[in-house]
C-alpha positions in Angstrom: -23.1 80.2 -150.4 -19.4 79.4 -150.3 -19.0 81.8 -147.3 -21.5 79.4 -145.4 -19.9 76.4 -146.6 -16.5 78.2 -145.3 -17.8 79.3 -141.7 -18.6 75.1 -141.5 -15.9 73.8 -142.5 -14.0 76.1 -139.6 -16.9 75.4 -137.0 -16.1 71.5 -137.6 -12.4 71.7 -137.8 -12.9 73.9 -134.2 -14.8 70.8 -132.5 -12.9 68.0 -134.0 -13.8 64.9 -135.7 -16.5 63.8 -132.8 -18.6 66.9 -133.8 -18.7 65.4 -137.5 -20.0 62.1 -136.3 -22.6 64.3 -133.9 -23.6 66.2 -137.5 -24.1 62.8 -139.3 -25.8 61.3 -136.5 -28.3 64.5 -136.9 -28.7 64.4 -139.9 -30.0 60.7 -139.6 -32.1 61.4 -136.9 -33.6 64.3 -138.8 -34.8 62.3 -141.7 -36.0 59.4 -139.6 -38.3 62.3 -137.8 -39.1 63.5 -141.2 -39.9 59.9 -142.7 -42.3 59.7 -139.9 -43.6 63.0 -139.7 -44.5 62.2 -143.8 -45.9 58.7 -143.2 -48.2 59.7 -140.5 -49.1 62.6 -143.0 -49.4 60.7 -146.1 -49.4 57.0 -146.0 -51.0 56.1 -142.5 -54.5 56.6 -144.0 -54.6 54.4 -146.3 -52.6 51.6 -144.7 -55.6 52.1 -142.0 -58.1 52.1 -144.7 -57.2 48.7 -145.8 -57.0 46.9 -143.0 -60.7 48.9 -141.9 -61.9 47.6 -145.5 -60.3 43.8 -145.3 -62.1 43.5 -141.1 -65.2 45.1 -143.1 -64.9 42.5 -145.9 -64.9 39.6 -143.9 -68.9 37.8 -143.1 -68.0 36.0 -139.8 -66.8 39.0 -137.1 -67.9 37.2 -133.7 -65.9 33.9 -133.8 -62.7 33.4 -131.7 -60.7 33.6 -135.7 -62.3 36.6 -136.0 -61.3 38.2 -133.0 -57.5 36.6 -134.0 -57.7 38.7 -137.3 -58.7 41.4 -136.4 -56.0 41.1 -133.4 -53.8 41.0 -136.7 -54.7 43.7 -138.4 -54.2 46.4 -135.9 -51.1 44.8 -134.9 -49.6 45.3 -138.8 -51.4 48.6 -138.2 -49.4 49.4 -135.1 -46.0 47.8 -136.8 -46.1 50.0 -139.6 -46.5 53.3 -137.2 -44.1 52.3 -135.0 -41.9 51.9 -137.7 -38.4 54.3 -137.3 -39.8 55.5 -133.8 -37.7 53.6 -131.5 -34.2 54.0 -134.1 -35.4 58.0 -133.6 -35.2 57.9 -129.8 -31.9 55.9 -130.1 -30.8 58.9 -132.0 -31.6 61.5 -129.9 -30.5 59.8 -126.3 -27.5 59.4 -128.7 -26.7 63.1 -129.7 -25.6 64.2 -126.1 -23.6 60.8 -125.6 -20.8 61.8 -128.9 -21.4 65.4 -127.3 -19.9 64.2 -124.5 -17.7 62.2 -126.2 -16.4 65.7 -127.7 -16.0 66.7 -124.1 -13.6 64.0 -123.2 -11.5 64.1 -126.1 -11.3 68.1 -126.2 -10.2 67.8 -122.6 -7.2 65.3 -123.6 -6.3 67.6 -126.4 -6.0 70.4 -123.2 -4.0 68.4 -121.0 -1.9 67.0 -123.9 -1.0 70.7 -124.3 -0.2 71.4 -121.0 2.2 68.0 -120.9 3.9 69.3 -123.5 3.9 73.4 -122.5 3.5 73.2 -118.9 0.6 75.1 -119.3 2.4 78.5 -120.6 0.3 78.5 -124.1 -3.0 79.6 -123.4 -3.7 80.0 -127.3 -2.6 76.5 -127.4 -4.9 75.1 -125.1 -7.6 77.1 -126.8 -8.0 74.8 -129.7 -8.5 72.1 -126.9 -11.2 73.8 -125.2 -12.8 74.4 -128.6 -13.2 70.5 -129.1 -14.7 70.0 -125.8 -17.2 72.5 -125.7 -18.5 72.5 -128.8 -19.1 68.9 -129.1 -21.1 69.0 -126.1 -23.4 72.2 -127.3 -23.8 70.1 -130.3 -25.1 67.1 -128.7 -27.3 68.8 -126.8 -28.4 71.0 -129.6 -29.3 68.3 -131.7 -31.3 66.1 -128.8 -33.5 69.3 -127.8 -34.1 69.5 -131.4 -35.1 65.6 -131.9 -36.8 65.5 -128.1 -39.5 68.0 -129.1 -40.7 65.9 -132.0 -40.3 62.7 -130.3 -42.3 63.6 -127.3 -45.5 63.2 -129.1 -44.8 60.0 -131.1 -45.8 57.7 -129.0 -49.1 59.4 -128.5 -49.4 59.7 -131.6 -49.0 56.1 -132.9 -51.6 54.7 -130.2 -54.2 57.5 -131.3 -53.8 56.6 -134.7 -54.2 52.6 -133.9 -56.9 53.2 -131.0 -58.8 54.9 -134.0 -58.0 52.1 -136.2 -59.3 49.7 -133.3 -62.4 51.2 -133.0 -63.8 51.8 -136.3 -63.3 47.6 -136.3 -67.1 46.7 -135.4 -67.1 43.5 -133.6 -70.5 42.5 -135.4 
């Protein structure tokens, strides 16, 4: 375990302090995917099952109110789906932004080096061209990642409301 926790520690200090903000900004992203992944798992049912039971509940289902309530419903319905989804998608068009961030700053590092050596120390530029491409694979790792489960979300949370929708009889 401590050799793993080693191997990051020098993978991080390689790509600088941008690729510790893209590994936070992952990890966020991550559990937003997950809270939703859970929520449409666990908890979508039964927030759809009480707003089925209070439109089933109510005696008058024709009148212009009725229409406005059940209007309501799905739309808490939809709110509470949609919930996270858009923050998610922020997070993964962000990912690739501090990746290349990482790129821009790496390449400074580079050309502060060859300022300074007139470009004699290869090693030295190295640790330059560390921080810029790593960031950026980063970045891009972590928005593939997020992309695939994002794709469907959308699809997702107007299934799960259409369904919603139409098990609301309009008497």
């Amino acid at each position: 375990m401590d050799l793993g926790l080693n191997d990051l520690e020098a993978f991080l200090a390689r790509g600088g302090p941008v690729l510790l903000v893209i590994m936070v900004a992952t990890f966020i992203m991550w559990a937003l995917i997950l809270e939703r992944l859970f929520y449409f798992r666990f908890a979508h049912q039964a927030v759809a099952n009480d707003a089925i039971a209070e439109w089933n509940a109510r005696s008058d289902r024709k009148s212009v109110l009725a229409h406005w309530v059940r209007d309501k419903l799905v739309s808490e319905v939809r709110i509470k789906a949609e919930a996270n989804v858009s923050m998610t998608k922020a997070m993964v068009a962000l990912a690739p932004l501090l990746g290349l961030l990482g790129t821009v700053t790496g390449m400074v590092t580079v050309f502060d080096v060859m300022a300074i050596t007139d470009g004699a120390d290869a090693k030295a530029m190295s640790g330059g061209v560390s921080r810029a491409t790593l960031p950026t694979m980063a970045g891009m790792v972590a928005s593939i990642s997020g992309i695939i489960f994002t794709s469907g979300m959308d699809s997702k949370v107007n299934r799960l409301v259409q369904k919603v929708e139409d098990e609301m009889e309009i008497g």
